[in-house]
matplotlib code that plots the C-alpha trace (Angstrom):
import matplotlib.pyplot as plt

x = [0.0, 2.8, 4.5, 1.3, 0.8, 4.3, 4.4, 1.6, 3.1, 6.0, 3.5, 1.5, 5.0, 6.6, 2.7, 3.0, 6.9, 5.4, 2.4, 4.1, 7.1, 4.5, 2.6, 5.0, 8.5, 8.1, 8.0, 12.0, 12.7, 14.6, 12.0, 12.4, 12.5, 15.0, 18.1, 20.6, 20.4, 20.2, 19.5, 16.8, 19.4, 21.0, 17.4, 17.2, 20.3, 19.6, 16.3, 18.0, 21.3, 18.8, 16.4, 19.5, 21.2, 24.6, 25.5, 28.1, 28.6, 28.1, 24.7, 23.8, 25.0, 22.5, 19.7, 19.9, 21.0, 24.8, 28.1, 31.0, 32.5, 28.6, 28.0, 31.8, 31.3, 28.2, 29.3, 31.7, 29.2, 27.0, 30.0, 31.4, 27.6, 28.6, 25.0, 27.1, 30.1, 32.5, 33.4, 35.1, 33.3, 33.4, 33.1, 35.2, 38.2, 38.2, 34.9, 33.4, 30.2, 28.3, 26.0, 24.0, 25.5, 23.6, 22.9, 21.8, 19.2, 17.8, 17.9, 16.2, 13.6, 12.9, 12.7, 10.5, 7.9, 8.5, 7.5, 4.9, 2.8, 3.8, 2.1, -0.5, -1.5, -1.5, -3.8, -6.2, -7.6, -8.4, -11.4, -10.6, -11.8, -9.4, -6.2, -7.3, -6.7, -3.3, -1.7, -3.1, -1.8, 1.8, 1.9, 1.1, 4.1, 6.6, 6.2, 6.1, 9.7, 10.8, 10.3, 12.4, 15.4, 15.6, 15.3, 18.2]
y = [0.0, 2.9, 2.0, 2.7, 5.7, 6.7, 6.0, 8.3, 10.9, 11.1, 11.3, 14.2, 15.8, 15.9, 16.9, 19.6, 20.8, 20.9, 22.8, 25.2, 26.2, 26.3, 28.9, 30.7, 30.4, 34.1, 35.7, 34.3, 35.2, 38.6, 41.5, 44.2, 47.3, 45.5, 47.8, 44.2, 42.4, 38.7, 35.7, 33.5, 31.5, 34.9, 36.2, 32.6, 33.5, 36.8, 35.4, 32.4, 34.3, 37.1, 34.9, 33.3, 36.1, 34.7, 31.2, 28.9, 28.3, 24.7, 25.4, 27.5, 25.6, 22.7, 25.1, 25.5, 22.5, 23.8, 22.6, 24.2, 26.0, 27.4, 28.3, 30.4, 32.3, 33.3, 34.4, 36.1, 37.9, 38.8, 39.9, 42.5, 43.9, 44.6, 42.8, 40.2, 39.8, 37.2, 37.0, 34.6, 32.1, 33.9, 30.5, 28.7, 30.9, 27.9, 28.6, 31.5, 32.9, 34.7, 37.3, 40.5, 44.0, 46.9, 47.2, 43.7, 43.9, 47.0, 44.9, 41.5, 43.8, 45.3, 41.7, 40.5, 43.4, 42.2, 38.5, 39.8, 41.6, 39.0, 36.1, 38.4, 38.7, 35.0, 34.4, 37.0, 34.4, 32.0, 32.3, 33.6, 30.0, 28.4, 31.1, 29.8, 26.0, 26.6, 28.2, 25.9, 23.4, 25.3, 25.9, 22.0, 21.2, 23.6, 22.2, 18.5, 19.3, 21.1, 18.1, 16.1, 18.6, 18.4, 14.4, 14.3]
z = [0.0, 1.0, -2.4, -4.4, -2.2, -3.1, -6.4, -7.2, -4.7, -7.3, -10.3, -8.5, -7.9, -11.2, -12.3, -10.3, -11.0, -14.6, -14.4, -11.7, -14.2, -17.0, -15.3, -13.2, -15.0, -16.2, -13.3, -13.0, -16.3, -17.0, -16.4, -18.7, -16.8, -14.5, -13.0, -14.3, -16.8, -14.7, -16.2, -14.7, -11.9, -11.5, -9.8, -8.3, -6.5, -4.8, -3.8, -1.7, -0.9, 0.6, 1.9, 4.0, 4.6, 3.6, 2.5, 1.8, -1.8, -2.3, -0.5, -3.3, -5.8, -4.5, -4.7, -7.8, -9.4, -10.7, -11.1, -8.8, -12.5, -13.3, -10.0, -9.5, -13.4, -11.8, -8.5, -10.3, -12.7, -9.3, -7.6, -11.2, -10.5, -6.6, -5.9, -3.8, -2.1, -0.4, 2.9, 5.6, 7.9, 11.7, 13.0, 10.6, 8.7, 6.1, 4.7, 2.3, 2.8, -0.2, 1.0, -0.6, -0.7, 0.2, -3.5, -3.8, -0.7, -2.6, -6.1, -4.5, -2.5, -6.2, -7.6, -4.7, -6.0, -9.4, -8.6, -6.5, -9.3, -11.7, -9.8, -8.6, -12.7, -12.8, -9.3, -9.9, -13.0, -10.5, -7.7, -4.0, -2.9, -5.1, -4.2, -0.7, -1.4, -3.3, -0.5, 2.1, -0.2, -0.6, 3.1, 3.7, 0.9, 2.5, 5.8, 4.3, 2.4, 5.7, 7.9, 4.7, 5.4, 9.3, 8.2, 5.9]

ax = plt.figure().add_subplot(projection="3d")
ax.plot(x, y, z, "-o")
ax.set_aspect("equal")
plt.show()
């Protein structure tokens, strides 16, 4: 019985993975009136460096899914923009943290807006009832995949 139950847990999953990039993906995509000119892992990054407040580069790099070259050429590129910067480990001198400048808060804070009003265009199509469900559902997944990470 759990496999079944599993099985179409994984199903449901990648059905929803799909369906979320399908009608979200644009709000990560490069926005037009934007100060930089990020690509779409770029913004991905000053929303979880921000949202973190500084972390250690392989963390990031398992966020989003990039190889230790990728994820330096774009540190790199964030770093040329002055949006991030490096900086020593208090606890541990061995390790680099990556963490927002001033002018990186004010860019992700912009972005934040952006995403905001972007998914706000895509919600308002839907029924208050049904805005209602989806983000008792999202709440339900992010503690579910919360309770997966203090697991691991």
């Amino acid at each position: 019985m759990k496999e079944e139950t599993i099985k179409e847990t994984v199903r449901l999953q990648f059905e929803t993975i799909h369906l979320f990039h399908k009608n979200f993906a644009k709000t990560l995509h490069p926005i037009r009136n934007s100060p930089y000119n990020l690509n779409k892992n770029q913004n991905k990054a000053i929303m979880i460096i921000g949202a973190a407040d500084s972390i250690m580069p392989t963390t990031l790099g398992k966020f989003l899914d990039l190889q230790k070259g990728s994820l330096t050429s774009m540190i790199d590129a964030l770093e040329k923009e002055e949006l991030v910067c490096r900086r020593g480990d208090p606890g541990d001198r061995r390790k680099t943290l990556i963490c927002l400048t001033e002018k990186g808060k004010e860019y992700r804070d912009w972005l934040k807006g952006e995403f905001e009003k972007n998914a706000s265009e895509i919600l308002t199509k839907l029924e208050e009832e049904d805005i209602v469900a989806y983000q008792k559902s999202l709440q339900t997944m992010s503690d579910l995949l919360k309770k997966l990470d203090e697991a691991a």
